[in-house]
Biopython code that builds the backbone (N, CA, C, O; Angstrom):
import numpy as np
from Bio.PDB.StructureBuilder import StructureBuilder

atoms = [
    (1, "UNK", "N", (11.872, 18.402, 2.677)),
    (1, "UNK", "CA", (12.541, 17.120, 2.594)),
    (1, "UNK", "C", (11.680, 16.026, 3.203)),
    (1, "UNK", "O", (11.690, 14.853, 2.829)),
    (2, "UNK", "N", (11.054, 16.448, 4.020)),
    (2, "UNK", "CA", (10.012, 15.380, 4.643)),
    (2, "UNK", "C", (8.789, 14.619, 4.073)),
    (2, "UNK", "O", (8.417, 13.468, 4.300)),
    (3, "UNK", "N", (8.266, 15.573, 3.274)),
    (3, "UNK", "CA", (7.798, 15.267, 2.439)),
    (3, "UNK", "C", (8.250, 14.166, 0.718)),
    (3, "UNK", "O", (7.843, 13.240, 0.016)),
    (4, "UNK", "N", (9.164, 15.006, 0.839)),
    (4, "UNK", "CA", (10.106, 13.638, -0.380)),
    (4, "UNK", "C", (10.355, 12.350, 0.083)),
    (4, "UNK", "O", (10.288, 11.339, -0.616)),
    (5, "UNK", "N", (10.708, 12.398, 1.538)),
    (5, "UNK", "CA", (10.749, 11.053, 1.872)),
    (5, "UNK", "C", (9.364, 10.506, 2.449)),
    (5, "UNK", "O", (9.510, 9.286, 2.527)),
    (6, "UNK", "N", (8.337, 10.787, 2.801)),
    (6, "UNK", "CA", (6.979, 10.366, 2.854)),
    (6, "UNK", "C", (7.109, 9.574, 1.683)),
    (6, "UNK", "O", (7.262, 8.352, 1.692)),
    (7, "UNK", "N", (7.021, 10.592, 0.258)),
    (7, "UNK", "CA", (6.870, 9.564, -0.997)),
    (7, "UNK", "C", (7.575, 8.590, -1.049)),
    (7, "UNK", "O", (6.936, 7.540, -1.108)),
    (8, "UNK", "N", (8.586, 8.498, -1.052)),
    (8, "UNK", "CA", (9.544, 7.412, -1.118)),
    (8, "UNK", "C", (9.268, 6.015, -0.171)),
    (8, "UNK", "O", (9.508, 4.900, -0.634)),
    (9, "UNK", "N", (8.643, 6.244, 1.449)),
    (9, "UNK", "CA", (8.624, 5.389, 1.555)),
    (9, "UNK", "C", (7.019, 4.949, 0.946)),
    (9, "UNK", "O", (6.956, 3.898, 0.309)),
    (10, "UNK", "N", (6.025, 5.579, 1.105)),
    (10, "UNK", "CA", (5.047, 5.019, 0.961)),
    (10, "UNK", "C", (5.035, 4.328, -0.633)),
    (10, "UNK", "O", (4.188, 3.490, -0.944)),
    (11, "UNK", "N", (5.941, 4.735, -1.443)),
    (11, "UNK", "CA", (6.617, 4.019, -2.795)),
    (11, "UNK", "C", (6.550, 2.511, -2.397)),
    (11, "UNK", "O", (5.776, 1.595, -2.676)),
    (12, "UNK", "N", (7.779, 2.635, -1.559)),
    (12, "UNK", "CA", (8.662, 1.336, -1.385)),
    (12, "UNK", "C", (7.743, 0.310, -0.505)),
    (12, "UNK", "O", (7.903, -0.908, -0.576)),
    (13, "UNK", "N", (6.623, 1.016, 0.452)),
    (13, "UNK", "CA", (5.280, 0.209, 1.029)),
    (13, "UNK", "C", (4.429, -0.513, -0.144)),
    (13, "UNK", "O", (4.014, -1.669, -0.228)),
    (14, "UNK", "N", (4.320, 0.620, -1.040)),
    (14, "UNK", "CA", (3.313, -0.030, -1.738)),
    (14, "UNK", "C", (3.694, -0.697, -2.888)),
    (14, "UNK", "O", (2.773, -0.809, -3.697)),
    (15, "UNK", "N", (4.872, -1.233, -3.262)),
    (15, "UNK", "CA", (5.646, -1.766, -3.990)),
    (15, "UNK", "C", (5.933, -3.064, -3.188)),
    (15, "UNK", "O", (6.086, -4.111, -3.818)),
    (16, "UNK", "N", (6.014, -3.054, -1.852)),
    (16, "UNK", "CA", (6.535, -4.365, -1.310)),
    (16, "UNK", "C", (5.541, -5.428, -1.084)),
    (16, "UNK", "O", (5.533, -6.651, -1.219)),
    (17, "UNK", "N", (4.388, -4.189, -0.543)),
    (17, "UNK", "CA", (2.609, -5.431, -0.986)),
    (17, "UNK", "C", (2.713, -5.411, -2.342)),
    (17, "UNK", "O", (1.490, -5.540, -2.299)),
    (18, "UNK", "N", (2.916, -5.383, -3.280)),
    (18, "UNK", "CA", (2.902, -5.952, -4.397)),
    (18, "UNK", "C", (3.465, -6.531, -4.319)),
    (18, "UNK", "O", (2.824, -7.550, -4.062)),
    (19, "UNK", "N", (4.822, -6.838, -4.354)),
    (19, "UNK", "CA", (5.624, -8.127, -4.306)),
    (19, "UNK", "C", (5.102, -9.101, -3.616)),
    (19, "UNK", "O", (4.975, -10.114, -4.304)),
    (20, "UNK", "N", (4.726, -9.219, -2.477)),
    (20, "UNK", "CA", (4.472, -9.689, -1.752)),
    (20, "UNK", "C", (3.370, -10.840, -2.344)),
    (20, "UNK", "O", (3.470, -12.067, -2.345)),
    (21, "UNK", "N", (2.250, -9.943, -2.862)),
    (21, "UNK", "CA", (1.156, -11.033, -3.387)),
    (21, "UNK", "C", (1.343, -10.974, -5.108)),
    (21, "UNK", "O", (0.409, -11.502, -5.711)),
    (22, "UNK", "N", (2.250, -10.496, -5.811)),
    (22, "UNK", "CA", (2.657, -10.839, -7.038)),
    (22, "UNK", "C", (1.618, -9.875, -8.238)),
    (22, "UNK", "O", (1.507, -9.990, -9.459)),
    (23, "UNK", "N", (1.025, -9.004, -7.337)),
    (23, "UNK", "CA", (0.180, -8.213, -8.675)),
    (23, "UNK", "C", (0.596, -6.841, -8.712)),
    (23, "UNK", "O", (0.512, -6.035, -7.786)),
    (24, "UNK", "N", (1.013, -6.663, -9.767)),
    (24, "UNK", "CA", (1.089, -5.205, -10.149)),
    (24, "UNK", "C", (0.415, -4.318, -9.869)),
    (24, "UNK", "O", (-0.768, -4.545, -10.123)),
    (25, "UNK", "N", (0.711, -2.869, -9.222)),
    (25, "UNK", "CA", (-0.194, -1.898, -8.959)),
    (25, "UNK", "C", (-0.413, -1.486, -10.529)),
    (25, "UNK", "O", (0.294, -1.543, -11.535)),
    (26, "UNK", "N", (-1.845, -1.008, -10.219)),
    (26, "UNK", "CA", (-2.074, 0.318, -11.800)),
    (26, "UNK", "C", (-1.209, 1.438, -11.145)),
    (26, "UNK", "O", (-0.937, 1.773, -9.992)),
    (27, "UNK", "N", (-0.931, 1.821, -12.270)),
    (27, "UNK", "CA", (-0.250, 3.587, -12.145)),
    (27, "UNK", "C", (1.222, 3.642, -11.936)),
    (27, "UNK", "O", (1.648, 4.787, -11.781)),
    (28, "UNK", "N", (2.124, 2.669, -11.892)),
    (28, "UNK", "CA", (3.079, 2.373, -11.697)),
    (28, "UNK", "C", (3.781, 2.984, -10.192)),
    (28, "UNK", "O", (3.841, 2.495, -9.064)),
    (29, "UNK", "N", (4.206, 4.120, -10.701)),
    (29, "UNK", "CA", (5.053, 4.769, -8.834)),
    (29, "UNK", "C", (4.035, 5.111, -8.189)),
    (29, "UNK", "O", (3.648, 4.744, -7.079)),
    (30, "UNK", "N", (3.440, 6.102, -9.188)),
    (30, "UNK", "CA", (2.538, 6.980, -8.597)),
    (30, "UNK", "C", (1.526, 5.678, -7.731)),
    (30, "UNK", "O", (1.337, 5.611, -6.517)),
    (31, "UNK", "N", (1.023, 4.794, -8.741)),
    (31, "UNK", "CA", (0.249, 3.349, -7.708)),
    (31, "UNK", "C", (0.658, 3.097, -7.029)),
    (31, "UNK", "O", (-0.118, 2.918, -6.091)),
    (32, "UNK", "N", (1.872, 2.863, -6.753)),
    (32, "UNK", "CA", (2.457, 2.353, -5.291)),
    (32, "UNK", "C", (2.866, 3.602, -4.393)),
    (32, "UNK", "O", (3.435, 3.501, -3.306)),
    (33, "UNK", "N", (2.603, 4.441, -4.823)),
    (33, "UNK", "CA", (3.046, 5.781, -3.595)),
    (33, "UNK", "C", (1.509, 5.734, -2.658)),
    (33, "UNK", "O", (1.322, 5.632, -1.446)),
    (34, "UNK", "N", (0.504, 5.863, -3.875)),
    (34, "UNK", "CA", (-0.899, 5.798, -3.194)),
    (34, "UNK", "C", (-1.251, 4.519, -2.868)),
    (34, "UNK", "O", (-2.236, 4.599, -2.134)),
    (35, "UNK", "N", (-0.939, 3.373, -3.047)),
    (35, "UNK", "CA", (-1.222, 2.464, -2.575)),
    (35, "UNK", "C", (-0.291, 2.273, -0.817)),
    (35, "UNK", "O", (-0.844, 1.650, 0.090)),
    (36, "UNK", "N", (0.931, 2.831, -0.651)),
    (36, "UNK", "CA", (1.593, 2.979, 0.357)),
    (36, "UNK", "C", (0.990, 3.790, 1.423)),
    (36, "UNK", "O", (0.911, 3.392, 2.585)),
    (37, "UNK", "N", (0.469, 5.198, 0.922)),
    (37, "UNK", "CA", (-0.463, 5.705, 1.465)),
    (37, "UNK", "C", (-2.112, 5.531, 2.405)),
    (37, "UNK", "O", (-2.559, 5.835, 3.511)),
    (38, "UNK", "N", (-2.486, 4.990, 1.400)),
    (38, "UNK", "CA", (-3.753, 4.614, 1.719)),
    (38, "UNK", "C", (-3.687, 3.456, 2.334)),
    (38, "UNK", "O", (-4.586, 3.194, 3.133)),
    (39, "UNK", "N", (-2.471, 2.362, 2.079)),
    (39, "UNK", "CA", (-2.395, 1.087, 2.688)),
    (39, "UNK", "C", (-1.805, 1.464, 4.584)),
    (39, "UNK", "O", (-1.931, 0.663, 5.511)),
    (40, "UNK", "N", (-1.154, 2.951, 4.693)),
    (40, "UNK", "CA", (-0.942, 3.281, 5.933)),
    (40, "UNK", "C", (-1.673, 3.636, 6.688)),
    (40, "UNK", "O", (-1.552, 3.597, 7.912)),
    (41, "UNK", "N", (-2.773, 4.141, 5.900)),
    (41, "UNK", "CA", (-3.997, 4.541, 7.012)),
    (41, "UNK", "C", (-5.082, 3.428, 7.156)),
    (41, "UNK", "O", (-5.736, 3.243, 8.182)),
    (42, "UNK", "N", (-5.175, 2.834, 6.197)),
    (42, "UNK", "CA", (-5.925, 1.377, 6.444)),
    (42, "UNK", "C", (-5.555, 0.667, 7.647)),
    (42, "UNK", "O", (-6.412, 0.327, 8.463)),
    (43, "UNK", "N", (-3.969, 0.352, 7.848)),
    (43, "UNK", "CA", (-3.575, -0.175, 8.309)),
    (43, "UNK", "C", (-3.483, 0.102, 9.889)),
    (43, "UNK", "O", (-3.371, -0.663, 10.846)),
    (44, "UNK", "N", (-3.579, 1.552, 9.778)),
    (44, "UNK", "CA", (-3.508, 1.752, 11.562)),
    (44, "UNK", "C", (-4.552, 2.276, 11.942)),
    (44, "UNK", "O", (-4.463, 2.988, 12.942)),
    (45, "UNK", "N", (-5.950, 2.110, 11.263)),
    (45, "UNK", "CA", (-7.202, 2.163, 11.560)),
    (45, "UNK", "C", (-7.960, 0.051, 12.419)),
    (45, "UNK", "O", (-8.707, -0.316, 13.326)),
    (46, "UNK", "N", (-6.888, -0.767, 11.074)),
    (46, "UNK", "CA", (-7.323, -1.918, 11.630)),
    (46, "UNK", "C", (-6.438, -2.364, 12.765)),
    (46, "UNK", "O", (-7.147, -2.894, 13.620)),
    (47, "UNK", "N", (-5.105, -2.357, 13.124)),
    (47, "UNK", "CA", (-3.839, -2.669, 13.609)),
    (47, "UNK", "C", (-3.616, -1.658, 15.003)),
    (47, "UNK", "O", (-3.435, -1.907, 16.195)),
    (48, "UNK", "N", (-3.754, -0.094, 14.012)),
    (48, "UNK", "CA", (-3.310, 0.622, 15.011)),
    (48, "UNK", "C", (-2.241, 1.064, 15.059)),
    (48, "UNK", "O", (-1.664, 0.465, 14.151)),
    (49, "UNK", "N", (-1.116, 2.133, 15.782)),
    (49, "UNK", "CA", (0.461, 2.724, 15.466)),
    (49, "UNK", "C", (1.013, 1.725, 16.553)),
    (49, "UNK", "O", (1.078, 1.938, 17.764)),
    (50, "UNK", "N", (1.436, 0.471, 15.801)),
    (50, "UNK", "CA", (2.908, 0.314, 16.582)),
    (50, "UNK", "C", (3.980, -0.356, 15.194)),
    (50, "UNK", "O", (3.724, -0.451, 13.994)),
    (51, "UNK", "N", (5.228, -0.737, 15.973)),
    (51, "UNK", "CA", (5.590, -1.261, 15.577)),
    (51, "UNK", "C", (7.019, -0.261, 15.111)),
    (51, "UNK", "O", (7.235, 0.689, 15.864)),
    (52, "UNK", "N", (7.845, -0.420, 14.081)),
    (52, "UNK", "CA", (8.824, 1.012, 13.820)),
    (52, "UNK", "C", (8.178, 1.869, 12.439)),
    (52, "UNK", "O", (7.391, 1.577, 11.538)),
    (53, "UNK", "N", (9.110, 3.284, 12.879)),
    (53, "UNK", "CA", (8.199, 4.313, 12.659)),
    (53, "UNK", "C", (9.679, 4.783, 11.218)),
    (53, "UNK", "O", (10.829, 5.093, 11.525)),
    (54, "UNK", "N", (9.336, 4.722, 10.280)),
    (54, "UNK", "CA", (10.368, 5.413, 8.987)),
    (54, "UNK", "C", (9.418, 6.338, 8.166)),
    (54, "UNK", "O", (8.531, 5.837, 7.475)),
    (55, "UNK", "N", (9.643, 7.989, 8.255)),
    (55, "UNK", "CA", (9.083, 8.742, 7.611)),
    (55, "UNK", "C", (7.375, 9.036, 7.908)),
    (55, "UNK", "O", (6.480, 9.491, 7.195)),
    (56, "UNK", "N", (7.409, 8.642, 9.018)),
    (56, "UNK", "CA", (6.401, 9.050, 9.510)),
    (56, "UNK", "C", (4.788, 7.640, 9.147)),
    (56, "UNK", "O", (3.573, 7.830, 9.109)),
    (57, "UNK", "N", (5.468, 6.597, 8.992)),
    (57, "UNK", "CA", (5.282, 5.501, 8.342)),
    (57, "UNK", "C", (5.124, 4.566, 9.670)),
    (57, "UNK", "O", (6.203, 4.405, 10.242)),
    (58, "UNK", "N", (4.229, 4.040, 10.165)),
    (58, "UNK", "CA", (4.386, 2.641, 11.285)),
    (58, "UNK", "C", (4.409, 1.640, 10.395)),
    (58, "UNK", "O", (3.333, 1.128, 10.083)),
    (59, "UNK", "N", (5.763, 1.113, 9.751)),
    (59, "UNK", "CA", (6.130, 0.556, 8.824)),
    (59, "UNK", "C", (5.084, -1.247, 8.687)),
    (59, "UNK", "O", (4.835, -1.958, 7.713)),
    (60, "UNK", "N", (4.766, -1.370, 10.064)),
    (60, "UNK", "CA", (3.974, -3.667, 9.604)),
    (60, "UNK", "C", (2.652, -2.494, 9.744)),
    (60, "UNK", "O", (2.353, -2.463, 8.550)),
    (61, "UNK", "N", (1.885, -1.730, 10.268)),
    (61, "UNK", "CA", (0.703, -1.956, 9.733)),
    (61, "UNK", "C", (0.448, -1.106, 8.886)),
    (61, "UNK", "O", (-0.703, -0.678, 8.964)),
    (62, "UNK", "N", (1.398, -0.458, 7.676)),
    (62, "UNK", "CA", (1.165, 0.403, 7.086)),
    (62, "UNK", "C", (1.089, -0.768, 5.516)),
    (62, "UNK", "O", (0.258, -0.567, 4.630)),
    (63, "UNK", "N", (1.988, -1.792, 5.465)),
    (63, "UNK", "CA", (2.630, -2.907, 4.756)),
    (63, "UNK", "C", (1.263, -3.663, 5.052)),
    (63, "UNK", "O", (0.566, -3.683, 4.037)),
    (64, "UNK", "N", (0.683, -4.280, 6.124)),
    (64, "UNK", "CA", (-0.653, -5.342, 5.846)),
    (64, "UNK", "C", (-1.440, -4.526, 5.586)),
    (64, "UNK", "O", (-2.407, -5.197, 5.227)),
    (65, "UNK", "N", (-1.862, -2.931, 5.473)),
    (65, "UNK", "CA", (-2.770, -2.456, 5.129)),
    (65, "UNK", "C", (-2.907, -2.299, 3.856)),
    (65, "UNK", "O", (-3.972, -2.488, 3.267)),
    (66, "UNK", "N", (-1.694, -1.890, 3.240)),
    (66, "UNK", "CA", (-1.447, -2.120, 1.696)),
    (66, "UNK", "C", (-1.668, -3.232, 0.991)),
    (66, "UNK", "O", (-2.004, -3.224, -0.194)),
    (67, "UNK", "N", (-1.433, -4.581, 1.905)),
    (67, "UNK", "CA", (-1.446, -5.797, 1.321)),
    (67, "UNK", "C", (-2.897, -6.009, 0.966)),
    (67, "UNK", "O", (-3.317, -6.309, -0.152)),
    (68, "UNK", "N", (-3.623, -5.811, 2.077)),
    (68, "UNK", "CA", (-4.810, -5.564, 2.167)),
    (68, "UNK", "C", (-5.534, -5.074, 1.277)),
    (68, "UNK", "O", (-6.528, -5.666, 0.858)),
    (69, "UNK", "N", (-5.200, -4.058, 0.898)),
    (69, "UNK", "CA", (-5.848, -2.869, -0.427)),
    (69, "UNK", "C", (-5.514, -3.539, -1.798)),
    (69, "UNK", "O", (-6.191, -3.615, -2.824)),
    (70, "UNK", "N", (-4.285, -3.995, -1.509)),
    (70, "UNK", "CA", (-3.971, -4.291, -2.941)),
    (70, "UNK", "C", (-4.639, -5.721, -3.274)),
    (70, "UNK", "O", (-4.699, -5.973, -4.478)),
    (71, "UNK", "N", (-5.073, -6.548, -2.525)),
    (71, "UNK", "CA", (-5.730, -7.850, -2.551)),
    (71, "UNK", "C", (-7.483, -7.708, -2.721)),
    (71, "UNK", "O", (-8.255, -8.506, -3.253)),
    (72, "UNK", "N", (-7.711, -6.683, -2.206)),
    (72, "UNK", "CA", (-9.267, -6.103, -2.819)),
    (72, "UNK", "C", (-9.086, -5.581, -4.186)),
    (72, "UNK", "O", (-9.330, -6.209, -5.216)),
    (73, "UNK", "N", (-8.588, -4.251, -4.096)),
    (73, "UNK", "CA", (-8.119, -3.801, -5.536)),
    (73, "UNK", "C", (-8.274, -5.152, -6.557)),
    (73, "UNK", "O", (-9.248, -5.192, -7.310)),
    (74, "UNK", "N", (-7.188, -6.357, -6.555)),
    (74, "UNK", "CA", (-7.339, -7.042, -7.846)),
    (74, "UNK", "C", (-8.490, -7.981, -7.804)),
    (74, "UNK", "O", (-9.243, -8.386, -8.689)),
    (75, "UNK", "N", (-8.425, -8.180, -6.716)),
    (75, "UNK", "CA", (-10.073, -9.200, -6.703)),
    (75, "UNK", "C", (-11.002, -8.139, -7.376)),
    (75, "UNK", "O", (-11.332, -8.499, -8.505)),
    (76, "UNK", "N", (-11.455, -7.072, -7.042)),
    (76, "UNK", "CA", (-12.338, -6.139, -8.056)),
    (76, "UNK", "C", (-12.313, -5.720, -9.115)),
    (76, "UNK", "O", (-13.224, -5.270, -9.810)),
    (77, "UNK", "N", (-10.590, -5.920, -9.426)),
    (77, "UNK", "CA", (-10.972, -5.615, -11.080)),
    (77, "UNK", "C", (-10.493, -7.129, -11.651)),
    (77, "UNK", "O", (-9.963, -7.104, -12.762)),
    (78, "UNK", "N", (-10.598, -8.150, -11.144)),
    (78, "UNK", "CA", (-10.637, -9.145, -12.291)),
    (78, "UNK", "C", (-12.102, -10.046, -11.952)),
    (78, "UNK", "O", (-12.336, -11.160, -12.422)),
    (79, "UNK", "N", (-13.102, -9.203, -10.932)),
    (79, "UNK", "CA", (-14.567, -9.958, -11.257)),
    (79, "UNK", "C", (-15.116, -8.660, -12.327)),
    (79, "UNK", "O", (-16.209, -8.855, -12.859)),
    (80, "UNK", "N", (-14.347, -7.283, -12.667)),
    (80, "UNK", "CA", (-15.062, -6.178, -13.341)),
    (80, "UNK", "C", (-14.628, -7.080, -14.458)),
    (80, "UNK", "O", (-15.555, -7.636, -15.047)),
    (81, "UNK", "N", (-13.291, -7.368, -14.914)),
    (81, "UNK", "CA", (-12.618, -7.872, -15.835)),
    (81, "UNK", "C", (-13.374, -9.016, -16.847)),
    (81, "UNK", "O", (-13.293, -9.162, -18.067)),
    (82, "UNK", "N", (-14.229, -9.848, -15.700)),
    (82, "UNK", "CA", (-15.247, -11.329, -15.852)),
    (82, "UNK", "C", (-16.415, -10.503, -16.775)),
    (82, "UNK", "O", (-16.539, -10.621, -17.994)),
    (83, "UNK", "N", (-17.213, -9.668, -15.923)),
    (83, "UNK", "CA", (-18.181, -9.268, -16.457)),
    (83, "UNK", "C", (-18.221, -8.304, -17.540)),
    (83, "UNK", "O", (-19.270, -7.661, -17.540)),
    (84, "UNK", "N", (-17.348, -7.981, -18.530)),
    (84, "UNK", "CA", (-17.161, -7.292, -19.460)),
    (84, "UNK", "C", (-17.325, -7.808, -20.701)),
    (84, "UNK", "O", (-17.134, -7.104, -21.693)),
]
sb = StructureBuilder()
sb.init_structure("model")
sb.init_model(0)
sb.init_chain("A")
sb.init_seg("    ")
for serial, (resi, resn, name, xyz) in enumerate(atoms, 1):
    if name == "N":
        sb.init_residue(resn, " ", resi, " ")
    sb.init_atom(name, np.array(xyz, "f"), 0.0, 1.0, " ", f" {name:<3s}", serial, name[0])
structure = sb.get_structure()
């Protein structure tokens, strides 16, 4: 069960940096599960663990790390996008 909810939140992480800056992940869930993911360890590599903890999630720097990822992510594919 712990695992189901890992996905879920790192879903709802990496779905909310999208909202947030208005660009769609690629891959739809599955993009925002890994973008939730990877935006959590980004995030408490730059930030660090504080803040509250849901699913094993330090929910603000797991969210600016995502924001983060996801704001490189589209900057890189719309200068790949330019040069095509």
């Amino acid at each position: 069960m712990s695992l189901i909810w890992s996905l879920i939140i790192g879903g709802v992480i990496g779905w909310l940096a999208g909202l947030i800056l208005g660009h769609d992940i690629p891959g739809g869930i599955i993009g925002n599960i890994i973008a939730g993911f990877i935006g959590a360890w980004l995030g408490s590599l730059i930030l660090g663990s504080w803040g509250p903890v849901v699913g094993g999630f330090y929910i603000l720097p797991a969210l600016i790390g995502a924001i983060v990822l996801i704001f490189i992510l589209s900057f890189l594919l719309k200068t790949l996008n330019r040069t095509a």
